[in-house]
C-alpha positions in Angstrom: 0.0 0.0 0.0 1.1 3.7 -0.5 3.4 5.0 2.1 4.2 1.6 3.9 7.6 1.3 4.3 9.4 -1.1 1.5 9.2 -4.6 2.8 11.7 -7.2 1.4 9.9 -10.6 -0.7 10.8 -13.6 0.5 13.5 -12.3 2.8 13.6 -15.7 5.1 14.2 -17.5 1.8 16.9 -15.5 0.8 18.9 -15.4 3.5 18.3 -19.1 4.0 19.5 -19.8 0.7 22.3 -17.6 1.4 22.9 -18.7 4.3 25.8 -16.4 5.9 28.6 -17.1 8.1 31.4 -15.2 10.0 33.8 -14.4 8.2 31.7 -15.0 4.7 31.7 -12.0 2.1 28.4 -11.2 0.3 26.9 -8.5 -2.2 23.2 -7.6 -2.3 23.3 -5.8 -5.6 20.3 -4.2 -5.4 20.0 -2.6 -2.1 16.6 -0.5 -2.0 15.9 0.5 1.4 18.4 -2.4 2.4 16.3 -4.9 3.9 18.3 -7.9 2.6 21.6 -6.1 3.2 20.0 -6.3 7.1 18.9 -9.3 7.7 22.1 -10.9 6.5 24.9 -8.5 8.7 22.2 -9.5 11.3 22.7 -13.5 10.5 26.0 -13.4 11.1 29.5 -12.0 11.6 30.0 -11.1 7.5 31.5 -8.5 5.0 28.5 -7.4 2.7 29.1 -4.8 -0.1 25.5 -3.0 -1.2 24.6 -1.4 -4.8 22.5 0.8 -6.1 22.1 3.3 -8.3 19.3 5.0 -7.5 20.2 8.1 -5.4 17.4 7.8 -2.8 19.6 4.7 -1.7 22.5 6.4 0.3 20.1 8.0 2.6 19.3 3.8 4.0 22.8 3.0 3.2 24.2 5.4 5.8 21.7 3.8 8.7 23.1 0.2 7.7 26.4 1.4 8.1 26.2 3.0 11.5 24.1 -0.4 12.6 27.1 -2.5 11.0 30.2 -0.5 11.4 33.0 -1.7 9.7 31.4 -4.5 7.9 28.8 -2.8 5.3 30.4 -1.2 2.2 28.1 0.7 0.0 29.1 1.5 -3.9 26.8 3.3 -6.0 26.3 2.3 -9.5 24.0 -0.4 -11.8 24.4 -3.9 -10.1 25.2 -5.3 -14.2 28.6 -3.6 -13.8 28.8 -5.3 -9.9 32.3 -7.0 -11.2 34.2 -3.5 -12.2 32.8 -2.2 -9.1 33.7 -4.6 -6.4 37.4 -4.5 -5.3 39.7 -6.7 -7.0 40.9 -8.6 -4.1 37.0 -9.6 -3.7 36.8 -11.7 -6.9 36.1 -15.5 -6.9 36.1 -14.8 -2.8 32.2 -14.0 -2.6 29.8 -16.8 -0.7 27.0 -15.2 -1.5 24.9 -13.2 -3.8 21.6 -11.7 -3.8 19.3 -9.7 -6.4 16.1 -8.6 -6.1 14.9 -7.4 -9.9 13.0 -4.8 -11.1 11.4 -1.5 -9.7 10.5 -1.3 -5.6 7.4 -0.3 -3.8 9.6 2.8 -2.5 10.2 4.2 -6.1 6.4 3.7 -7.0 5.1 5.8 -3.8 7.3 8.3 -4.9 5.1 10.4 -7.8 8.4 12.7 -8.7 9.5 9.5 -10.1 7.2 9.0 -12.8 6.9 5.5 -12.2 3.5 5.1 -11.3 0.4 4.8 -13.3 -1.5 5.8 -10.5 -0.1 8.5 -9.0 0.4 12.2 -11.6 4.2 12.8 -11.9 6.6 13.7 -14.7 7.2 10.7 -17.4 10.4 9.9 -16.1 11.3 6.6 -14.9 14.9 6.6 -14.6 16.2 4.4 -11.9 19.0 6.6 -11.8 21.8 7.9 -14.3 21.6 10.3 -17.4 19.8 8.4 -19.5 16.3 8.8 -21.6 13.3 9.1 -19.9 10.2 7.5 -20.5 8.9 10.5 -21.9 12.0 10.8 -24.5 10.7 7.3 -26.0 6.9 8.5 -26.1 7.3 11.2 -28.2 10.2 10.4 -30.2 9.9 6.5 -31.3 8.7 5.8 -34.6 5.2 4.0 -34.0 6.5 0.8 -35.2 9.9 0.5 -33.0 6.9 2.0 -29.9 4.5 -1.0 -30.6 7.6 -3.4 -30.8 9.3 -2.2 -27.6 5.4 -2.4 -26.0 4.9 -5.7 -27.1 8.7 -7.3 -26.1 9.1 -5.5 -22.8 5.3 -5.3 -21.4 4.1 -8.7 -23.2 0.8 -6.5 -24.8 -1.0 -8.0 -27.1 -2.7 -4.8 -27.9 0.6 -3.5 -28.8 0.3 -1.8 -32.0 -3.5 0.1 -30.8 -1.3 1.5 -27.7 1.5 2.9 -30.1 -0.7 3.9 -32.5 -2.8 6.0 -30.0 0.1 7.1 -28.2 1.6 8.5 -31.6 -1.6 10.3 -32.6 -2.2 12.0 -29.2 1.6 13.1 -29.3 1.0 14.9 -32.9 -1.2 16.8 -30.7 0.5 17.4 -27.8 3.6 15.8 -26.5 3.5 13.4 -23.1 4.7 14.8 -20.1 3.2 13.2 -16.9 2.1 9.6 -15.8 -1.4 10.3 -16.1 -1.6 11.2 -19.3 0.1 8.7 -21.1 -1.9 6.1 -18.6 -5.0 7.6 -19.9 -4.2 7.2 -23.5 -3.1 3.8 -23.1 -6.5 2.8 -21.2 -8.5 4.5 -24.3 -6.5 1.7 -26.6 -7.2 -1.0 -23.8 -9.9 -3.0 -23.1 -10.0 -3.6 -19.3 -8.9 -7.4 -18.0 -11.5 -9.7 -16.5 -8.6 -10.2 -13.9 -9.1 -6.2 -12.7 -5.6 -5.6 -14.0 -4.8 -1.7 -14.8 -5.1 -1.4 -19.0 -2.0 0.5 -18.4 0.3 -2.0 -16.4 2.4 -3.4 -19.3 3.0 -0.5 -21.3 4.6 1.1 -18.4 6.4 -1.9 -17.3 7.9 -2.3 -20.8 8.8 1.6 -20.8 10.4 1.6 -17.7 12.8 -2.0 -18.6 13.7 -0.2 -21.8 14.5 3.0 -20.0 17.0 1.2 -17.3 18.0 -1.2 -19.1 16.7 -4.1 -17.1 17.2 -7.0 -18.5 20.4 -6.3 -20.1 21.4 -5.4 -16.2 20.5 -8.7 -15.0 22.2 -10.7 -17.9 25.4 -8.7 -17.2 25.0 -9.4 -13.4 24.5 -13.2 -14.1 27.6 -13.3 -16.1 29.5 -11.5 -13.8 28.1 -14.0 -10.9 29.8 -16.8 -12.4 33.3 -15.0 -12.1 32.7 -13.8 -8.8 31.5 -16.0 -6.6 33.6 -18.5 -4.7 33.4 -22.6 -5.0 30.2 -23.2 -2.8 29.0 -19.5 -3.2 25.3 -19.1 -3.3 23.2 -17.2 -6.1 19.8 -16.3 -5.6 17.6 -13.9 -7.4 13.8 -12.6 -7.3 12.2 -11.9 -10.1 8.4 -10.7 -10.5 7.7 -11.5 -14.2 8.3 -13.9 -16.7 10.9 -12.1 -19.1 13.0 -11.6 -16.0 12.4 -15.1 -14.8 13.0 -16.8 -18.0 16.5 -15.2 -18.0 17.4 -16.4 -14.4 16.0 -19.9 -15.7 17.7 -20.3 -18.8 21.0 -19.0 -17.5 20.9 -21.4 -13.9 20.0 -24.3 -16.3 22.6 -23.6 -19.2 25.6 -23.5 -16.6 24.1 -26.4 -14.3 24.5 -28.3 -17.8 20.9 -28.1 -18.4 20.3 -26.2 -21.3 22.2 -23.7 -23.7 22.6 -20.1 -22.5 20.2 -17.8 -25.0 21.6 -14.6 -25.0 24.0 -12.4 -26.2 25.9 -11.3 -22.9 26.2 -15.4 -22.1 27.4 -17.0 -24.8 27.3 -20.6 -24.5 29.9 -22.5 -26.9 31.9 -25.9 -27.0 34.5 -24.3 -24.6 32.4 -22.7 -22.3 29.2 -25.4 -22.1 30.4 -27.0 -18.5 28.5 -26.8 -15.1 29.7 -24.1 -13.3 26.3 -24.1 -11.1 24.3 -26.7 -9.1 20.6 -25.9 -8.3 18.7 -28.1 -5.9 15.5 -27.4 -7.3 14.2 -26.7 -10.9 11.6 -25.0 -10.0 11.2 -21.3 -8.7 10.0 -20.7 -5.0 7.0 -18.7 -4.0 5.4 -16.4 -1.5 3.6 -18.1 0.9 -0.3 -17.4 0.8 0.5 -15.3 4.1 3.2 -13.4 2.9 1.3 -12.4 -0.5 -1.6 -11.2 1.3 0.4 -9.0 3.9 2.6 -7.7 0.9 0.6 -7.5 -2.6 4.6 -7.3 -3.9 4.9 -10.9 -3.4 2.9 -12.3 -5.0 4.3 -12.8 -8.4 7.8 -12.7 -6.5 9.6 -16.3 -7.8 13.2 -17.0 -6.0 15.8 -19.5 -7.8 18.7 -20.2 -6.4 22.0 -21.8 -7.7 25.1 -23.1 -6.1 28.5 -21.8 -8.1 30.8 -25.3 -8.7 34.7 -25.9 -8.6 34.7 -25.7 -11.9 36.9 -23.0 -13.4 35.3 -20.7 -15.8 36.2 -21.7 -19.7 37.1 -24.9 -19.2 35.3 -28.4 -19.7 34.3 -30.4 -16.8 34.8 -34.2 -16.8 31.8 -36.1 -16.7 
């Protein structure tokens, strides 16, 4: 709900899966209001580095580190670039990493943000960084790339009425708050029978085009693999499918499962060995409890891999 303060999905399973110890090193690279970053300097006697890049971070990061002096390092920046960001003498030593994808209840409440479908506030969107905004890709796309980027990123079927309306509205006036480009889209839209907002998945494809989301969580994947340490933990929470199938398909192309599908994780002859272990195929869910104290959770899925021995590049012997 509005103004409730952020609370983390399935933070028992995360930190279970984690599972910290003294001494261990760990990264939550995506830090929020830090509730992961918490619960695990709280589970044990551990080094955990935090990263962010939204701005609105630092302020939460500064109350972990005078709870956890001396052992809570945050570093601003995208958590895809988590390996140039880490110190060096960090690499292949983490036991444990956790990412929590996509945009937070905190950046929602916030109106200035321009996340929100519900609230008025400039098109924006940006998680943080000088990139374009939401509004940029509104009312300068060609209708055609618009409808694609609708239809990849927000899964809308009705992709080509929304960028066909959004295109004619903009002749007349270009978009420059939430609400109207929410009411445009819901003028293409038919409402769901599920009581869905018209407008969810043309913002939620805007807003992974303008951060870059999934190309984020491929490059922190890949970056994973280097990093942790033999017996180092992965776990990530996603909340829809495109980011779900990426976790899927890259924990079962490096547990030997399937082949890797995308460009930032190539998967060839040389580099087609385990390199993970997962317990379980399947994702983990919010308990009927949890969902219903925290309407966050309840598309939440958590998968979790174990990184190998096995040195990157090399073949493994079956």
């Amino acid at each position: 709900m509005p103004g409730l303060p952020h609370i983390p999905v399935l933070l028992p399973e995360v930190v279970g899966a984690i599972a910290p110890k003294d001494g261990g090193i760990y990264v939550d690279g995506t830090f929020g209001a830090g509730g992961y970053s918490r619960a695990i300097l709280a589970a044990a006697e551990c080094t955990l580095y935090a990263i962010d890049r939204d701005p609105s971070a630092r302020t939460a990061a500064e109350a972990v580190a005078s709870s956890f002096p001396g052992r809570f390092h945050f570093l601003p920046g995208r958590f895809g670039d988590m390996a140039d960001l880490l110190p060096p003498e960090v690499h292949g030593r983490i036991d444990g990493i956790a990412l929590d994808i996509g945009v937070s209840s905190m950046q929602l409440d916030q109106a200035e943000r321009g996340f929100s479908f519900q609230k008025d506030g400039p098109l924006d969107m940006r998680m943080g960084g000088d990139v374009p905004t939401a509004a940029d890709l509104v009312n300068t796309l060609p209708e055609a790339e618009l409808a694609d980027l609708i239809y990849t990123y927000g899964e809308e079927r009705a992709s080509r009425r929304v960028a066909a309306a959004i295109v004619a509205a903009r002749a007349e006036k270009p978009f420059a708050t939430t609400l109207e480009l929410a009411a445009c889209v819901r003028s293409a839209v038919r409402p769901s029978k599920d009581g869905i907002d018209p407008a969810t998945r043309t913002f939620q494809a805007l807003r992974i085009a303008v951060n870059d989301e999934l190309g984020e969580l491929e490059r922190a994947l890949a970056a994973a693999e280097a990093l942790l340490a033999p017996g180092g933990v992965l776990a990530v929470v996603s909340f829809h499918s495109l980011e779900d199938r990426i976790v899927k398909r890259f924990m079962d192309a490096k547990s030997g499962r399937a082949a890797a599908p995308s460009r930032h994780l190539p998967q060839t002859a040389e580099t087609a060995h385990a390199t993970f272990a997962q317990d379980r195929r399947r994702p983990l869910s919010a308990t009927e409890t949890e969902a219903r104290l925290n309407p966050r959770a309840r598309s939440a899925h958590l998968r979790v891999a174990v990184r190998g021995d096995a040195p990157r590049g090399r073949r493994t012997a079956r």
